[in-house]
N, CA, C and O atoms as a GROMACS GRO file, in nm:
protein
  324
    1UNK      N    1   8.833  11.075  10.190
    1UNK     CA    2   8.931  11.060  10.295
    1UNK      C    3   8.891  10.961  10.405
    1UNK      O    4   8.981  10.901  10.464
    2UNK      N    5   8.786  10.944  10.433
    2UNK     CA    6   8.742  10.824  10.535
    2UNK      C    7   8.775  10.716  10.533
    2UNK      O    8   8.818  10.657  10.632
    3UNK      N    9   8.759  10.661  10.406
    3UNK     CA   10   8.799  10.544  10.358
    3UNK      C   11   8.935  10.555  10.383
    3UNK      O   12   8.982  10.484  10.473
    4UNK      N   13   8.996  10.616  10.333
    4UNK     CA   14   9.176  10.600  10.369
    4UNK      C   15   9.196  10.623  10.502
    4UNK      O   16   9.312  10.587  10.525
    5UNK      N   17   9.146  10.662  10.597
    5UNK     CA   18   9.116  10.646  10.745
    5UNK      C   19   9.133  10.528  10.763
    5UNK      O   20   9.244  10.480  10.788
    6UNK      N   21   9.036  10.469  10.755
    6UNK     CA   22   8.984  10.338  10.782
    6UNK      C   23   9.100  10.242  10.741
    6UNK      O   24   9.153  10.159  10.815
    7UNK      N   25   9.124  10.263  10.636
    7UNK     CA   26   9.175  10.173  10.596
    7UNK      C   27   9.336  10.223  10.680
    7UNK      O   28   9.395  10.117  10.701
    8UNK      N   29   9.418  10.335  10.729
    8UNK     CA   30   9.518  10.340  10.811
    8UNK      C   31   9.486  10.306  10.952
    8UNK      O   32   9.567  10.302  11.044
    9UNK      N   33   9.383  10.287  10.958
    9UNK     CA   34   9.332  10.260  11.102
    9UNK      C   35   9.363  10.100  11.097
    9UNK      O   36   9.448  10.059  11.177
   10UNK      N   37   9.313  10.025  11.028
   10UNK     CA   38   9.299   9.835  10.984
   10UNK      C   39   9.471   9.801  10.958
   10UNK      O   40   9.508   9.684  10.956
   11UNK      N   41   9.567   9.911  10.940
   11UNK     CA   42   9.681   9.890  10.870
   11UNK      C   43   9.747   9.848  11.026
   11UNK      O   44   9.766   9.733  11.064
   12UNK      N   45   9.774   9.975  11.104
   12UNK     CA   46   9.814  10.020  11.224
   12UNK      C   47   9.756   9.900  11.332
   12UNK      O   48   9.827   9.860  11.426
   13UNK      N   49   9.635   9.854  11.309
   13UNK     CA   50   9.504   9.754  11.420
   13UNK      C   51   9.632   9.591  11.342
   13UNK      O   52   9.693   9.495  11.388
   14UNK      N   53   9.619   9.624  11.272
   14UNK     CA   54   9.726   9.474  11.198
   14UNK      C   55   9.843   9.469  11.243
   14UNK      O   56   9.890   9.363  11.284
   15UNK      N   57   9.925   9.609  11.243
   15UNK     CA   58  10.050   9.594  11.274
   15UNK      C   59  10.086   9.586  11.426
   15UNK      O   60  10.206   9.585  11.452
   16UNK      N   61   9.985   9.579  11.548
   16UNK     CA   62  10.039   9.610  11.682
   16UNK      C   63   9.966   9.430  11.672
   16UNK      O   64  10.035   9.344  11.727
   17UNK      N   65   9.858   9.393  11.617
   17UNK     CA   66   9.828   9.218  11.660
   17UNK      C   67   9.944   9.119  11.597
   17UNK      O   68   9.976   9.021  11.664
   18UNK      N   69  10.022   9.146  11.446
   18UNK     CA   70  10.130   9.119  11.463
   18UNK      C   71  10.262   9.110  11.562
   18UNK      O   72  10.335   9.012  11.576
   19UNK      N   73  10.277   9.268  11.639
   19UNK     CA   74  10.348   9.233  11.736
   19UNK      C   75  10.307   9.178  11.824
   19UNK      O   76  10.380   9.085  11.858
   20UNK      N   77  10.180   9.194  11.908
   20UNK     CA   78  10.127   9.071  11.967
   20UNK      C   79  10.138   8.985  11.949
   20UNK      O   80  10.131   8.916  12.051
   21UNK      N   81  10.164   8.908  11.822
   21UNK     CA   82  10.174   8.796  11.799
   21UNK      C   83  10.286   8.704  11.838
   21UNK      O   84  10.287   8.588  11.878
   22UNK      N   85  10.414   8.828  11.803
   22UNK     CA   86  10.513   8.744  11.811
   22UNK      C   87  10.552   8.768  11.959
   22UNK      O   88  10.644   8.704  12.008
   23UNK      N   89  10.484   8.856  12.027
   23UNK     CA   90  10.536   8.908  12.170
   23UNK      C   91  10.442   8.746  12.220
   23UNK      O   92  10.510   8.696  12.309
   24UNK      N   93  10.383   8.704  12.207
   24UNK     CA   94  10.303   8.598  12.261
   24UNK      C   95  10.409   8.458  12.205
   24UNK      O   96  10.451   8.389  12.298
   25UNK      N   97  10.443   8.425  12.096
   25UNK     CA   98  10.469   8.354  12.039
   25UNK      C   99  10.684   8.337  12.102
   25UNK      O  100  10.763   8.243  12.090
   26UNK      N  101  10.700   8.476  12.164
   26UNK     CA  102  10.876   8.430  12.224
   26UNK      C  103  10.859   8.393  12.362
   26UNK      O  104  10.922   8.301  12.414
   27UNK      N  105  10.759   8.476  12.432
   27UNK     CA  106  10.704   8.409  12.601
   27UNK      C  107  10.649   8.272  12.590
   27UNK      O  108  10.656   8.221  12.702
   28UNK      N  109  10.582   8.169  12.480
   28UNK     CA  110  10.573   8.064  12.431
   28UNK      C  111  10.698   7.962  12.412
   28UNK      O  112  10.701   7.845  12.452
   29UNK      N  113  10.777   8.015  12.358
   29UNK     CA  114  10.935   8.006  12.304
   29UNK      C  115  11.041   7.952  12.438
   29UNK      O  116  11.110   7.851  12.456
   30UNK      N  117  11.013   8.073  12.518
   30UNK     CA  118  11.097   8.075  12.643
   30UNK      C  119  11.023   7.980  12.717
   30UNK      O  120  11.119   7.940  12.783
   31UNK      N  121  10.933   7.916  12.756
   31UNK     CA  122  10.904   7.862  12.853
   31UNK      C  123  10.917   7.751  12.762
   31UNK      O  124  10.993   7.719  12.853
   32UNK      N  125  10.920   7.669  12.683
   32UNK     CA  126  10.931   7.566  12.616
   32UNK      C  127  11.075   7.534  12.589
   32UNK      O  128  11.108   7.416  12.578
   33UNK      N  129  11.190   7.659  12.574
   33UNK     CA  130  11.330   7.620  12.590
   33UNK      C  131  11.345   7.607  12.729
   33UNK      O  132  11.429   7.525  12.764
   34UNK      N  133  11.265   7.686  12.843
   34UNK     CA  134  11.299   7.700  12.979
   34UNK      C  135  11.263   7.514  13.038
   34UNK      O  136  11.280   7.470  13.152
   35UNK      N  137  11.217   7.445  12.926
   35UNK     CA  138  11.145   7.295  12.996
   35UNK      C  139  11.224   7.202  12.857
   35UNK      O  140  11.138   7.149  12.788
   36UNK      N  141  11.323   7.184  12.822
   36UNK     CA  142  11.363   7.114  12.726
   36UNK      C  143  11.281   7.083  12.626
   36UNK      O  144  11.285   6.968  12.584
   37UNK      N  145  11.194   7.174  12.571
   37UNK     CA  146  11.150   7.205  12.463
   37UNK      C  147  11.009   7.110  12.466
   37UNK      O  148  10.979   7.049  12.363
   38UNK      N  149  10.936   7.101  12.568
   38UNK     CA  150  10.775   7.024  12.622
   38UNK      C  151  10.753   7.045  12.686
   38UNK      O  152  10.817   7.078  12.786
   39UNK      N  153  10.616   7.037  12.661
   39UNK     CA  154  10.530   7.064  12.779
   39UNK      C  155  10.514   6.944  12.891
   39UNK      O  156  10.454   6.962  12.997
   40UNK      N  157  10.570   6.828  12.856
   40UNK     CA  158  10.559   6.709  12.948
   40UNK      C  159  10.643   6.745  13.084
   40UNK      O  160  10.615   6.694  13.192
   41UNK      N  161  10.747   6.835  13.066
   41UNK     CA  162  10.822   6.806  13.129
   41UNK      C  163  10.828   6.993  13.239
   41UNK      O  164  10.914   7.044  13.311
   42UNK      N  165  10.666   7.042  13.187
   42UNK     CA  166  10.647   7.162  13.287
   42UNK      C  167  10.584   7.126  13.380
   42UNK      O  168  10.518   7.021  13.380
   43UNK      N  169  10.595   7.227  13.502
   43UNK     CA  170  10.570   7.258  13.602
   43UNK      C  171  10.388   7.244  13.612
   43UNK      O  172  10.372   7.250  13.490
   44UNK      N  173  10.296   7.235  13.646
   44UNK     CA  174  10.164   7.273  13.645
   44UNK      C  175  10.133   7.398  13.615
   44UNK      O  176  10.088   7.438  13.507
   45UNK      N  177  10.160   7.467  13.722
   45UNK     CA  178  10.227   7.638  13.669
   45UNK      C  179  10.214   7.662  13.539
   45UNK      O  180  10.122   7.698  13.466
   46UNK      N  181  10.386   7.618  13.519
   46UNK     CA  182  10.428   7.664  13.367
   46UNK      C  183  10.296   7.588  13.249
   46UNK      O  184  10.254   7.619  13.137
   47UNK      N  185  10.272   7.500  13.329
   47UNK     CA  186  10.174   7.409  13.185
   47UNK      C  187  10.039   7.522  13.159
   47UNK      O  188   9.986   7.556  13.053
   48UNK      N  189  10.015   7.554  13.270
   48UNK     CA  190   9.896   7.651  13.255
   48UNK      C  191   9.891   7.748  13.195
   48UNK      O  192   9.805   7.773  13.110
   49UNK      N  193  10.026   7.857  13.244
   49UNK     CA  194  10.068   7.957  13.174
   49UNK      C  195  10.091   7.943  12.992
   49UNK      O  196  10.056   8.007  12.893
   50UNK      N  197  10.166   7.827  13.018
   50UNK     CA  198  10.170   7.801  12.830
   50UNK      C  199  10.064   7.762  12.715
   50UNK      O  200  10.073   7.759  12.592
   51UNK      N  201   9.924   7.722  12.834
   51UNK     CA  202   9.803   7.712  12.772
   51UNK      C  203   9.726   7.839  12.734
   51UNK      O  204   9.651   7.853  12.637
   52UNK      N  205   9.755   7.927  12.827
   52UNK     CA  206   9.708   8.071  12.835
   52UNK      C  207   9.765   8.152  12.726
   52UNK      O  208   9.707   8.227  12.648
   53UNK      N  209   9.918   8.117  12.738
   53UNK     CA  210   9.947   8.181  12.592
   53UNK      C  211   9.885   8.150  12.473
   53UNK      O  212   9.841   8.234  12.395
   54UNK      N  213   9.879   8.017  12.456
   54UNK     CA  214   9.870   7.926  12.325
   54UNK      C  215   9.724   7.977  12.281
   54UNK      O  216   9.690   7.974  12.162
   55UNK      N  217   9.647   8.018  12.373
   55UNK     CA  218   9.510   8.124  12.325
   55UNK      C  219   9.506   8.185  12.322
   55UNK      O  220   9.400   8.208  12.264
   56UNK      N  221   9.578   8.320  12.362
   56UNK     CA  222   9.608   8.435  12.371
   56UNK      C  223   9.612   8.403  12.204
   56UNK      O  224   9.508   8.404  12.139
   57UNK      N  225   9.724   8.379  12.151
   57UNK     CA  226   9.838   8.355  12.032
   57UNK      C  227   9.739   8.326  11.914
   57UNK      O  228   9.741   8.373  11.800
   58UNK      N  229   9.626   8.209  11.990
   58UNK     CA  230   9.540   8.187  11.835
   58UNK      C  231   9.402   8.298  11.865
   58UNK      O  232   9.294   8.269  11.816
   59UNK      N  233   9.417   8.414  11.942
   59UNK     CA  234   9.323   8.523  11.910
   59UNK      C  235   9.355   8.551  11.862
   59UNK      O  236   9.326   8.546  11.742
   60UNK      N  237   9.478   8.625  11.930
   60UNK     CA  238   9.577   8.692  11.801
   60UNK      C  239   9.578   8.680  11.654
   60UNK      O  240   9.548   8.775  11.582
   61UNK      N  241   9.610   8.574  11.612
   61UNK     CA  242   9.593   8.515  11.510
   61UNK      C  243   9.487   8.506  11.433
   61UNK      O  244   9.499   8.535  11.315
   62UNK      N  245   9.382   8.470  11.476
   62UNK     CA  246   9.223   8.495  11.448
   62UNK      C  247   9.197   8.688  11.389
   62UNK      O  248   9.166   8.748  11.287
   63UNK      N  249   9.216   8.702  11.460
   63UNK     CA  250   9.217   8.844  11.461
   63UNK      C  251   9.297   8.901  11.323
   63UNK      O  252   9.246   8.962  11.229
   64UNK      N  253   9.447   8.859  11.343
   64UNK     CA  254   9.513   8.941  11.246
   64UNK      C  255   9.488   8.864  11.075
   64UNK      O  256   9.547   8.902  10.974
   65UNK      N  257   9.396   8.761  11.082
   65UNK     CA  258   9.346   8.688  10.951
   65UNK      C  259   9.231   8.771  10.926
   65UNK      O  260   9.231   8.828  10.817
   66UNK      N  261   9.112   8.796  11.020
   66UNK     CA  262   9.017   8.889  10.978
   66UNK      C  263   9.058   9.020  10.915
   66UNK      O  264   9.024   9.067  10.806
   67UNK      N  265   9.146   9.073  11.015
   67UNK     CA  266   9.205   9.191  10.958
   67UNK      C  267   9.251   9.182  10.859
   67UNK      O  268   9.218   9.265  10.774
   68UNK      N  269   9.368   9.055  10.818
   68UNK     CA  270   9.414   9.099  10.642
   68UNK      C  271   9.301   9.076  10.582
   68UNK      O  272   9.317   9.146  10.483
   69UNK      N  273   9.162   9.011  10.566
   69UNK     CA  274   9.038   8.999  10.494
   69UNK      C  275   8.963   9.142  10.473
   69UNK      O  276   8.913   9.176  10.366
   70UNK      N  277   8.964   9.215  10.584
   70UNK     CA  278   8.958   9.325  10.585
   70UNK      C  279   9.026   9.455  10.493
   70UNK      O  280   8.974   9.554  10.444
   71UNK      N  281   9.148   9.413  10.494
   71UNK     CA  282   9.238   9.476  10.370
   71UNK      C  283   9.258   9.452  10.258
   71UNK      O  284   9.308   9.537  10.185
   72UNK      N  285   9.219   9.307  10.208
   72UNK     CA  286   9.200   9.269  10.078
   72UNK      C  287   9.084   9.309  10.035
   72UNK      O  288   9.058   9.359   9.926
   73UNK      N  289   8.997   9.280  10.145
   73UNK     CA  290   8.873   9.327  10.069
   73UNK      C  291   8.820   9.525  10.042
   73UNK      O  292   8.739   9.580   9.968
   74UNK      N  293   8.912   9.571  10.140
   74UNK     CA  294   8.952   9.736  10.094
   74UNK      C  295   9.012   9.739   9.964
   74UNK      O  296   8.961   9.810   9.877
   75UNK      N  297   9.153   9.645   9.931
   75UNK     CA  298   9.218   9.681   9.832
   75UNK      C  299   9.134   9.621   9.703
   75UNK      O  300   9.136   9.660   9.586
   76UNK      N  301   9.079   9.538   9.750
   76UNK     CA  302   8.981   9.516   9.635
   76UNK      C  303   8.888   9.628   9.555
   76UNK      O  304   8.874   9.673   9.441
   77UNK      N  305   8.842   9.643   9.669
   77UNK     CA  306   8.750   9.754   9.651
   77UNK      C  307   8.823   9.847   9.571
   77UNK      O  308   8.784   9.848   9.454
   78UNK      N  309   8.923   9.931   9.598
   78UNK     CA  310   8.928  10.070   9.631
   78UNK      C  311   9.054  10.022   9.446
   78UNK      O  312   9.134  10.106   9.405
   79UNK      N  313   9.040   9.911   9.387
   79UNK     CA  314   9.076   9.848   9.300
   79UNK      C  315   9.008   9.946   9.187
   79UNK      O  316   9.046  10.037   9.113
   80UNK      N  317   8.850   9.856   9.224
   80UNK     CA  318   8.756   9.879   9.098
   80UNK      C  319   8.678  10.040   9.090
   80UNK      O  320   8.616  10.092   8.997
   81UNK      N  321   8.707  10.082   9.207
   81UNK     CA  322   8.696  10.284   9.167
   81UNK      C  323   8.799  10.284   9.108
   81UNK      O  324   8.843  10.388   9.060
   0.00000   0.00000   0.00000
């Protein structure tokens, strides 16, 4: 049973950095429709803020790639038992 723990634990840890993801990726969205779709044409402000996302977004991202590695390499596993 641990293992299937773990592994609902990595499922659940995947599914909230997904929404992170995209919760990062429409506040990205909006400030880029909010500036005719560039960053040339933001505020300093806004330019900063949209840099802050844009790393936020590739943790995120970082993250939810380890994690599916993490699950392939469970389902792998839990394959060959």
């Amino acid at each position: 049973m641990p293992r299937d723990d773990d592994l609902l634990n990595k499922v659940q840890d995947y599914r909230r950095m997904v929404l992170a993801y995209e919760e990062l990726n429409h506040q990205i969205n909006e400030l880029l429709d909010a500036n005719a779709g560039s960053t040339d044409k933001m505020s300093p402000e806004d330019r900063a803020r949209y840099r802050q996302l844009a790393r936020q977004r590739d943790e995120v991202q970082h993250e939810m790639r380890w994690l599916e590695q993490q699950l392939m390499d469970d389902d792998s596993a839990q394959s060959v038992e």
